[in-house]
BAPA-242727 format. One line per 3 residues: number of its first residue (from 1); their letters; for each residue x negated, z, y of N, C-alpha, C. Coordinates in nm, 4 decimals, padded with zeros to 6 digits. Atoms other than C-alpha are relative to their C-alpha. Layout:
# BAPA-242727
NUM	a	X:Z:Y:X:Z:Y:X:Z:Y; ...
***
This chain:
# BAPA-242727
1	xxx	00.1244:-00.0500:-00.0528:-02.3443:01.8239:-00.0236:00.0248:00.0576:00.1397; -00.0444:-00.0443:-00.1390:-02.3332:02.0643:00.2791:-00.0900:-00.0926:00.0811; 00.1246:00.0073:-00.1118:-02.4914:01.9633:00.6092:00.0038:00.1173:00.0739
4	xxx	00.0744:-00.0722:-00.1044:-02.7256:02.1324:00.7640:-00.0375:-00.0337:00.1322; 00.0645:-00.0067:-00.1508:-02.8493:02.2382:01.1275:-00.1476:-00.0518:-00.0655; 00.1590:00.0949:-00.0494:-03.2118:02.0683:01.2417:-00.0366:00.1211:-00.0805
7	xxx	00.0516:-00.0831:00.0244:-03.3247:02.4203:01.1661:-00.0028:00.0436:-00.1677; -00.0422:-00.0369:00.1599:-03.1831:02.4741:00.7821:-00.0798:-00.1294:-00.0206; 00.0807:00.1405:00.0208:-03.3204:02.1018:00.7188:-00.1143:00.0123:-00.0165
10	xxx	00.1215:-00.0417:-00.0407:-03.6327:02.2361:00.8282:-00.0376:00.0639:-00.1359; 00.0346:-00.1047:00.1051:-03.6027:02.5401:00.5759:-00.0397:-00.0628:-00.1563; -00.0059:00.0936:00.1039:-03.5602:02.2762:00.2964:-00.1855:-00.0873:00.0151
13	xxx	00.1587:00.0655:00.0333:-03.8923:02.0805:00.3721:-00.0626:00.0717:00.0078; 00.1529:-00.1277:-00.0047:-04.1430:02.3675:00.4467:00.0365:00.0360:-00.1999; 00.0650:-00.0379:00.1312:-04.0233:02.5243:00.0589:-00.0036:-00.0882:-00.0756
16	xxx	00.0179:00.0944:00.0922:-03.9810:02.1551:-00.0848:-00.1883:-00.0276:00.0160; 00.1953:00.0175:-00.0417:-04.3894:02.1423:00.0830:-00.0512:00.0864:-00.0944; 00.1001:-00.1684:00.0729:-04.4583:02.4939:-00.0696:00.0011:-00.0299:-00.1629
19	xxx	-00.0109:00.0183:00.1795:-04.3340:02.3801:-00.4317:-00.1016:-00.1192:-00.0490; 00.0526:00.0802:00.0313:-04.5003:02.0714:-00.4280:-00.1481:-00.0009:00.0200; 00.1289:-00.0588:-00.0159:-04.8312:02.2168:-00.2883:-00.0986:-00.0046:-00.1011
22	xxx	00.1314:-00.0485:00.1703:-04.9526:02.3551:-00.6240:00.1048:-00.0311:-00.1114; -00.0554:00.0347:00.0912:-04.6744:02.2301:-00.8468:00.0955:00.0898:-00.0745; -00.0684:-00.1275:00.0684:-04.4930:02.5174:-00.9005:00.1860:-00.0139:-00.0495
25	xxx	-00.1452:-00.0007:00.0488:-04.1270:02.5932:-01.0520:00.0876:00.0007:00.1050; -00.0941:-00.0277:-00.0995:-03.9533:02.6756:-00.7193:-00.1417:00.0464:00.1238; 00.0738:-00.0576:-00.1504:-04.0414:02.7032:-00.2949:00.1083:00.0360:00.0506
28	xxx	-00.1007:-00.0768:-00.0171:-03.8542:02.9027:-00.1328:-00.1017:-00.0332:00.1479; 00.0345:-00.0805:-00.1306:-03.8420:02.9673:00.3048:00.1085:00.0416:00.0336; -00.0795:-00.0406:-00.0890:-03.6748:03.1417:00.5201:00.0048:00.0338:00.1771
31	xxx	00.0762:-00.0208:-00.1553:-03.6499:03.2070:00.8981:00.0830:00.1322:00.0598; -00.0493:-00.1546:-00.0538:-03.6123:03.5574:01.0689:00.0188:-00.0163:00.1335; -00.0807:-00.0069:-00.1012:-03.4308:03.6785:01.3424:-00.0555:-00.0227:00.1401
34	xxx	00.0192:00.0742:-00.1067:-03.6968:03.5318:01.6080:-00.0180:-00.1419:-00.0122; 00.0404:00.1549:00.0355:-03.7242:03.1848:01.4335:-00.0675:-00.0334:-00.0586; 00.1207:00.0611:00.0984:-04.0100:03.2171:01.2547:-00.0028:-00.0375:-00.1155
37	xxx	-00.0420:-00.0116:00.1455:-04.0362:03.0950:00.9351:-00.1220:00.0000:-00.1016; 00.0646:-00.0302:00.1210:-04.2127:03.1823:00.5791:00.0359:-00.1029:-00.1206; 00.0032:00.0453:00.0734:-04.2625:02.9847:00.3223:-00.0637:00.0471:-00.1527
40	xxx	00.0310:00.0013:00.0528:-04.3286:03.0400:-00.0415:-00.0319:-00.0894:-00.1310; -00.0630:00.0374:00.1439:-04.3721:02.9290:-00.4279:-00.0508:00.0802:-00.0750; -00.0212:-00.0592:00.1436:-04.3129:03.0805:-00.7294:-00.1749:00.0695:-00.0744
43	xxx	00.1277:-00.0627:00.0438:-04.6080:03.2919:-00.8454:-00.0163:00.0817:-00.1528; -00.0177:-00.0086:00.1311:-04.6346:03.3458:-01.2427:-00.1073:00.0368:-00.0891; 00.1706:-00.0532:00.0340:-04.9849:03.5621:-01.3383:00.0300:00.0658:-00.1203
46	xxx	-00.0274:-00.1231:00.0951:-05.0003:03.7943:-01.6311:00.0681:00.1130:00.0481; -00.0953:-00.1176:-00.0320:-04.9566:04.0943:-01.4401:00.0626:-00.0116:00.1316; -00.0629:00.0027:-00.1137:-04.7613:03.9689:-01.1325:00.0744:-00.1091:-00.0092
49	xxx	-00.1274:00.1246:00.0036:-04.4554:03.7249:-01.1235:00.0891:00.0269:00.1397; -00.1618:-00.0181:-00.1215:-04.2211:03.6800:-00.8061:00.0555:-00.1769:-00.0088; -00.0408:00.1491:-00.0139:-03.9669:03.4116:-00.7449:-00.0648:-00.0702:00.1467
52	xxx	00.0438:-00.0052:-00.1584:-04.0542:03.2037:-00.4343:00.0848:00.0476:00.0825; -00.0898:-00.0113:-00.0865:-03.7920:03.3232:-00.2699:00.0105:00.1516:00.0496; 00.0712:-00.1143:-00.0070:-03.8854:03.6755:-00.3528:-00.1307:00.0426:00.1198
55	xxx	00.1779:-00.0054:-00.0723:-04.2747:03.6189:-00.2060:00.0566:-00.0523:00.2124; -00.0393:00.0232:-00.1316:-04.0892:03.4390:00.0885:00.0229:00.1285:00.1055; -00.0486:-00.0872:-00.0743:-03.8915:03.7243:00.2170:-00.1077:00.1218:-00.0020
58	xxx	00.1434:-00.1559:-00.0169:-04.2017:03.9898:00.1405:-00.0985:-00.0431:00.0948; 00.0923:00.0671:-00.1540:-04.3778:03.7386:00.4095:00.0105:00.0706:00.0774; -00.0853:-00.0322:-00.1563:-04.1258:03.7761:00.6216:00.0111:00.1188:00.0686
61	xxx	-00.0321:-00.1381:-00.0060:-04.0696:04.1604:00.5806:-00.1670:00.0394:00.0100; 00.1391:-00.0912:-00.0473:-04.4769:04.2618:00.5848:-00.0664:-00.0677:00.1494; 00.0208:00.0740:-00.1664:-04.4541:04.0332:00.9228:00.0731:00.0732:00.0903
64	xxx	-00.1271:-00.0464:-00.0970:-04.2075:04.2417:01.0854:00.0824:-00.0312:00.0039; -00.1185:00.0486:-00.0111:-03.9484:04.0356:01.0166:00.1261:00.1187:-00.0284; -00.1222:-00.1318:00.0608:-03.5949:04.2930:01.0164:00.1161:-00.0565:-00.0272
67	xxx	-00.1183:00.0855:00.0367:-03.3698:04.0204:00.9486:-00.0362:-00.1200:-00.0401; 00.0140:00.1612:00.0609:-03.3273:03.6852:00.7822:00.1410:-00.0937:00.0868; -00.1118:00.0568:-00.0453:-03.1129:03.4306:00.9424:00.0528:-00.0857:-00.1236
70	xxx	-00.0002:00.1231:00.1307:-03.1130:03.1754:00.6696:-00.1465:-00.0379:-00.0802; 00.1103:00.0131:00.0821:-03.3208:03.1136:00.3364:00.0356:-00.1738:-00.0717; -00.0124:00.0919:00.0874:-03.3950:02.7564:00.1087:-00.0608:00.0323:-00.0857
73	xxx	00.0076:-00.0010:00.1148:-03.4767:02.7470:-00.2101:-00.0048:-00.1667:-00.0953; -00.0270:00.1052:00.0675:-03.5757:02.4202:-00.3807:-00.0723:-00.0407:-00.1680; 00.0033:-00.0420:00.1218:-03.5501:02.4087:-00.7426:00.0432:-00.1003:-00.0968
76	xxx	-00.0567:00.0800:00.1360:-03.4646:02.2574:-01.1132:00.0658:00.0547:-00.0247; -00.0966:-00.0564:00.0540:-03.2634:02.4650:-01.1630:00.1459:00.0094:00.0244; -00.0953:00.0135:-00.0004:-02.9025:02.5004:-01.1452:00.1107:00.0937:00.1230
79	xxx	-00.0156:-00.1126:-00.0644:-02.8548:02.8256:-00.9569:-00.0814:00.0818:00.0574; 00.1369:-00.0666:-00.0952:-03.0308:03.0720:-00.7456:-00.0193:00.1459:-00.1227; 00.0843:-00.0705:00.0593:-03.2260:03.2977:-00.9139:00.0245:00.1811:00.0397
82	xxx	-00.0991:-00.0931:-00.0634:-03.0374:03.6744:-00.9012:-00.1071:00.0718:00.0716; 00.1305:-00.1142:-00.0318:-03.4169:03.8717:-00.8230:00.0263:-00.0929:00.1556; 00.0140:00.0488:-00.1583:-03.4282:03.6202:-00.5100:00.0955:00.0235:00.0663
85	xxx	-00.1134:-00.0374:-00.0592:-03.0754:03.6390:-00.4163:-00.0051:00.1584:00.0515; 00.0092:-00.1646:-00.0468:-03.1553:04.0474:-00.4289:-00.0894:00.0378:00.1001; 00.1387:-00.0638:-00.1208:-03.4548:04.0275:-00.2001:00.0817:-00.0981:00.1525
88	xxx	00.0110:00.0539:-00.1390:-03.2783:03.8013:00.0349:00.1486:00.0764:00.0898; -00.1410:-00.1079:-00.0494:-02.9283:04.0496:00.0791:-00.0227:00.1620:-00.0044; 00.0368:-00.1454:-00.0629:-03.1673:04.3399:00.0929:-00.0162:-00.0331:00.1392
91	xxx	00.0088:00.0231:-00.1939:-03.2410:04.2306:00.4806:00.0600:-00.0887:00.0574; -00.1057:00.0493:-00.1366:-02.9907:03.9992:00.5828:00.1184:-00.0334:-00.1210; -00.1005:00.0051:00.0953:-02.6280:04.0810:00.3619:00.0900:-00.1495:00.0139
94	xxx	-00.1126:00.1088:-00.0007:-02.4364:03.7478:00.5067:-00.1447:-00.1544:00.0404; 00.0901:00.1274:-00.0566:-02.7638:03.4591:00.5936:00.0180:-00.0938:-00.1254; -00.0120:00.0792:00.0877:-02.7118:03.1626:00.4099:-00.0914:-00.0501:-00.0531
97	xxx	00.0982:-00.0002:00.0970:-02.8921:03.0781:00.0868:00.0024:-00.1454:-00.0421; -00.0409:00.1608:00.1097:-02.9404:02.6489:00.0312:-00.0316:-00.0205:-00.0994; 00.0647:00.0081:00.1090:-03.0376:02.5565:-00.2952:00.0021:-00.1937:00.0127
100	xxx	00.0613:00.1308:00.0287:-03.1906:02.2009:-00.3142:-00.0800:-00.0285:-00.1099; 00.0562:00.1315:00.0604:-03.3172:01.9364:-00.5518:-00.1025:-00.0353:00.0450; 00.1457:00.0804:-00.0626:-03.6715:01.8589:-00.5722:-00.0312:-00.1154:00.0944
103	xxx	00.0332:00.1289:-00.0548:-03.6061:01.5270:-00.3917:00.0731:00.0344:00.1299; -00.0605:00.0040:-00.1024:-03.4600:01.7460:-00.1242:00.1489:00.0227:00.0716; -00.1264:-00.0059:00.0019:-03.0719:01.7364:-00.1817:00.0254:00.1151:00.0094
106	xxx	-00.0735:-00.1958:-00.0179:-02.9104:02.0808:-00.0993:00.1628:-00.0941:-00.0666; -00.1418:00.0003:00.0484:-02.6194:02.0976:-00.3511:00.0504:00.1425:-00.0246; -00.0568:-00.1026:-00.0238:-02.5536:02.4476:-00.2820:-00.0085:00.0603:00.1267
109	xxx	-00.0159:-00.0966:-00.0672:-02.4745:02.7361:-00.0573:00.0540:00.1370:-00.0369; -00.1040:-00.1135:00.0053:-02.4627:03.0959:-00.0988:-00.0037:00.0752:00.0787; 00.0027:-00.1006:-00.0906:-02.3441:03.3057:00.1092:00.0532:00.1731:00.0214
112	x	-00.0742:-00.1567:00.0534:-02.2008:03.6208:-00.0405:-00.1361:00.0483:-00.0566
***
């Protein structure tokens, strides 16, 4: 399990908050290049679907955000999700991506 900075730690409870909010499949945050950070989850309508990690970074980006420093992602799933991975290396190509365990555990990192 990596460790994280105070700040990545952080990123992990705001989208483990956002998933557990309304019960959703995945929360996703991230924090941009003044600190701020966005939080999402997973949004799954008839005619509109994003991952949270997707909705995160479209926060971030209709906030002004022009960079990402680092994103979380906390999930059932196994891997990160390639649509999120694509929205989060359209505005920042090297910020690291955690992937955590509903109960919190980050057993990944990507950073490519």
């Amino acid at each position: 399990m990596p460790d994280l900075s105070a700040e990545d730690t952080k990123l992990v409870t705001l989208a483990r908050a956002a998933r557990a909010r309304i019960g959703a499949v995945e929360g996703a945050a991230v924090r941009d290049q003044d600190g701020r950070t966005y939080n999402a989850a997973t949004v799954s309508l008839p005619s509109l679907s994003f991952t949270a990690l997707q909705l995160a970074v479209a926060s971030a980006v209709a906030s002004g955000a022009t960079k990402l420093e680092a994103a979380a992602v906390v999930t059932e799933a196994s891997a990160l999700d390639p649509l999120g991975h694509a929205a989060v290396r359209d505005v920042a190509p090297a910020a690291p991506i955690h992937l955590a365990t509903p109960d919190a555990a980050v057993f990944a990192t990507v950073e490519d």
